[in-house]
N, C-alpha and C positions, 0 to 999 in steps of 0.2 A: 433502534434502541440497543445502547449496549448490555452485556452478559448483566453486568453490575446492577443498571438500572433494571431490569427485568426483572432482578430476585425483588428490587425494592419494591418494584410495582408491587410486586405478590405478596410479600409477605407484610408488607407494612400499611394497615387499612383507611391510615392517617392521610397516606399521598394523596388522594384524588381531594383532599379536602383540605390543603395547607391553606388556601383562603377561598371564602363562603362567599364571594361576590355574586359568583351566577345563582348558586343555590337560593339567595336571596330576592335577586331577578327574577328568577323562576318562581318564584312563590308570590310577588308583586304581583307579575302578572297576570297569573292564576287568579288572583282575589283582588284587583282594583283594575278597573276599567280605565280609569283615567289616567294610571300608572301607563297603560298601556296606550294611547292614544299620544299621552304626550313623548313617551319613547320613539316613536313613530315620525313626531315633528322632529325632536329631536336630531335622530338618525338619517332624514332628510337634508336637516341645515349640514350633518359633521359630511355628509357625504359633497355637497356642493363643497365645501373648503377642502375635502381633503382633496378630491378631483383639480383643484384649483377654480372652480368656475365660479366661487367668490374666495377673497382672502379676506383677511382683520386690516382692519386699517391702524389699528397699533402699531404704535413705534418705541413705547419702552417700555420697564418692567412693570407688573404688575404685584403688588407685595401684601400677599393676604394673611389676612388675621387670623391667630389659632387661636381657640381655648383648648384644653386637655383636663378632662377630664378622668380622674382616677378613680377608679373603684376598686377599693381593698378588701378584703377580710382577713386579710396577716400580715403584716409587719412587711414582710419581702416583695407584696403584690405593689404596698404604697410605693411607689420608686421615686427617687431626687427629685430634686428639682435638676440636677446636674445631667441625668439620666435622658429628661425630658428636654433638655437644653444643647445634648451630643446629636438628640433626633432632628433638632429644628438645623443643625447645623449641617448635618447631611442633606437634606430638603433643599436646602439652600445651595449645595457644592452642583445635587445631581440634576434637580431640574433647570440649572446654566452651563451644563457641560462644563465646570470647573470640579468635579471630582476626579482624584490625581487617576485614577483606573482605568481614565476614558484612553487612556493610552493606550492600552489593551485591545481596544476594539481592531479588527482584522481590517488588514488596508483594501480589500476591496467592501467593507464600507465604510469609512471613514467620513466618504464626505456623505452621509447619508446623516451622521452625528447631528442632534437637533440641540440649540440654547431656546428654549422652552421661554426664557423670557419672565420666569415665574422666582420670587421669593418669598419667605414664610417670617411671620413675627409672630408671637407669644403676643394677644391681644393686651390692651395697654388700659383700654376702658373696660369697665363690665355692661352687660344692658342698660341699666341704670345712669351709664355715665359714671360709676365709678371708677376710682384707682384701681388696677386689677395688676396681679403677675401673669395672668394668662392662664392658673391653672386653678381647677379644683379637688378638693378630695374629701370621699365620700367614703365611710363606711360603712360594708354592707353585710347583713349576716348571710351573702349566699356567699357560696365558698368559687365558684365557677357559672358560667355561663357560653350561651348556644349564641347560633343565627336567630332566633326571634327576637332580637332588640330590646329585649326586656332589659340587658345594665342602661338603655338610653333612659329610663324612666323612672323618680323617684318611687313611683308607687309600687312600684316591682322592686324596689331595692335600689335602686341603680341612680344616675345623673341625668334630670331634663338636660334637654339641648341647650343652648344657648340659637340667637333667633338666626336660623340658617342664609337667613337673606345680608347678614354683617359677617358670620364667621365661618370658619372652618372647625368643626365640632370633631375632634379625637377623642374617643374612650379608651382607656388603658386599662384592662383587668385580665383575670388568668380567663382564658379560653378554654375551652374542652374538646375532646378527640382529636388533641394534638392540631387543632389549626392557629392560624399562626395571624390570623387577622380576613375582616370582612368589610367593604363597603358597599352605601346606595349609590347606584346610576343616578347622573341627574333624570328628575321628573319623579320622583319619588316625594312623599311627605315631608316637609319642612321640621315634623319633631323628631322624624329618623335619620335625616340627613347626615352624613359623616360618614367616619372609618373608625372602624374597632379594632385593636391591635393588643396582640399579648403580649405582656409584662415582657416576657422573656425573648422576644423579638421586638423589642424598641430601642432603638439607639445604640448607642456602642458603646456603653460601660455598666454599670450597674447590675442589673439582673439580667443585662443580657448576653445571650448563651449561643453561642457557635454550634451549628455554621449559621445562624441566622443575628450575627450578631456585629451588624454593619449598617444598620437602620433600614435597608432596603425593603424589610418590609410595608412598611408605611409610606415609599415611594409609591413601591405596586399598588397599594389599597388607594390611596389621593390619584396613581392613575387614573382607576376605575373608575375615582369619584369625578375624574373629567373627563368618562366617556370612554377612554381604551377598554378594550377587551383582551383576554390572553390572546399571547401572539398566536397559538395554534388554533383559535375557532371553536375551543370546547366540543368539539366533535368525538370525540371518544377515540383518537388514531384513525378514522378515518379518511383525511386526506381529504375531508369537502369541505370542513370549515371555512370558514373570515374571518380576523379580527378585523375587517371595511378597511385594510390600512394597505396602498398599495404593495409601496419600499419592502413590508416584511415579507420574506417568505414563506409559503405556503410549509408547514410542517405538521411531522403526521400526530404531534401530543406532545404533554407537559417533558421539559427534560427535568432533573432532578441531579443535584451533587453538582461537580464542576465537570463539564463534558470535554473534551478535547476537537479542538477544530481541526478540520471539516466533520461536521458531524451530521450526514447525509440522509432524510426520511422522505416521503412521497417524490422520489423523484428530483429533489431538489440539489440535486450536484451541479457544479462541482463543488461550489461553499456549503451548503446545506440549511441548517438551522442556525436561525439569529441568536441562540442559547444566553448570549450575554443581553438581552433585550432584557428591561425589568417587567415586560408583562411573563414574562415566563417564569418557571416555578426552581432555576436555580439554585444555590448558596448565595447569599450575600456576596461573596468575595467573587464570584464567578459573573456576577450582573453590573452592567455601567453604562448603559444608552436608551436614549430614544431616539427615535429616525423624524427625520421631517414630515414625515407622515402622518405619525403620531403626533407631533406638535401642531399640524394643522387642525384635527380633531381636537384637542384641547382647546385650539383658538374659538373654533367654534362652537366649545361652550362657554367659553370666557367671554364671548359676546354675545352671547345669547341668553343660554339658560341661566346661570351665574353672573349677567351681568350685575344686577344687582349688588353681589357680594363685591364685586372688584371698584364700583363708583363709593362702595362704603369706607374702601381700606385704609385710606387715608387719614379716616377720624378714627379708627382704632388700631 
């Protein structure tokens, strides 16, 4: 870790929490059995795909439905539709390796570069069967919100889900202690299902605010929600983590800012750390890949645990 990053670590109490995936994890666990049982099957299927000792037998894209829901308490938290429209459009560039950045990525991995196969729509029906734009907006007298999932729920303030078995559920509201968005693992409850994302890390105009102002954060969180883990293992820098994903390399923790290649921790010289991977805790502008590794695991929740949502996509 360089000088730079070191002070950030230290002084800024925000890092270790720029997204509440695991923290989220962690507490599932803790308090649902069955959270944890089917995590288990889960982690079984992504490991036979990612090993290869099954693949998907897909052969084209698979184009899922969003709702997005907002929840405001100010004027600035409501964002566009325009706002909401730059994110779907990012979603779209990065998980086909058609965003212009991928260029970027260092030639000895290049062909590791994965098209995910995956694109996003702004749902076009509502539950109902109604005309929909895809989005709702809700206001709400809390002013901010944590990891307990309380903006997913009117009765807390916030927005029900829409039914996780048809959509992709996004919340957009102001976060607190500076995190920058949260999602459920598949296997989790069907009214928490989704990724929560801050206003001011959504998309790339509007209210959103550099260096995280590239969409990428909602790439990472819809990672999570198919199953990646950060690429370092959540180990705390010790160098024993997994994210189960062969292609990445073993790294000793979160990078932060834009790092310069070869940026070399546990060992892993001569290249080092995959730093431009979106499961890691980069800038926006510094992140532009998934590895075929990570696209195997995604496959295999896209046939599995979400199949569901992807045989729906089509009528919404």
């Amino acid at each position: 870790m360089s000088d730079a990053q070191s002070f950030l670590r230290a002084t800024s109490p925000d890092y270790s929490r720029w997204c509440g995936a695991m923290e989220v994890h962690r507490r599932l666990l803790s308090l649902n059995p069955e959270y944890a049982e089917n995590r288990a099957l889960i982690e079984n299927t992504a490991f036979a795909y990612e090993s290869m000792e099954q693949v998907t037998a897909r052969q084209g894209l698979i184009d899922i439905p969003v709702v997005v829901h907002v929840v405001h308490s100010t004027p600035e938290q409501d964002v566009s539709d325009a706002q909401i429209h730059s994110q779907i459009d990012v979603l779209n560039q990065d998980f086909r390796a058609s965003n212009p950045d991928v260029s970027k990525v260092p030639a000895v991995w290049k062909d590791l570069v994965a098209d995910a196969r995956l694109q996003f729509h702004l749902a076009r029906t509502d539950p109902l069967g109604r005309p929909t734009d895809g989005i709702t907006r809700t206001r709400s007298a809390n002013d901010d919100w944590g990891t307990d999932d309380l903006v997913k729920f009117s009765l807390s303030g916030g927005q029900d889900a829409w039914p996780a078995d048809i959509y992709l559920n996004l919340w957009v509201c102001q976060l607190r202690r500076g995190l920058l968005g949260y999602a459920q693992f598949p296997g989790g409850a069907a009214s928490t299902d989704g990724a929560v994302i801050t206003h001011t890390a959504l998309g790339t105009t509007g209210t959103a605010t550099a260096p995280f102002d590239g969409g990428r954060t909602a790439v990472h969180e819809i990672g999570h929600w198919l199953n990646l883990r950060h690429i370092w293992g959540d180990d705390d820098e010790g160098c024993s983590g997994s994210d189960f994903v062969a292609d990445t390399p073993n790294q000793g923790g979160a990078n932060a800012g834009s790092p310069t290649f070869p940026h070399v921790t546990c060992g892993n010289g001569p290249d080092g750390d995959m730093f431009m991977n979106y499961m890691d805790y980069t800038d926006d502008a510094a992140m532009f890949m998934f590895t075929k590794g990570q696209s195997a695991r995604m496959d295999a929740t896209l046939d599995n645990a979400r199949l569901t949502l992807t045989r729906q996509a089509v009528a919404v």
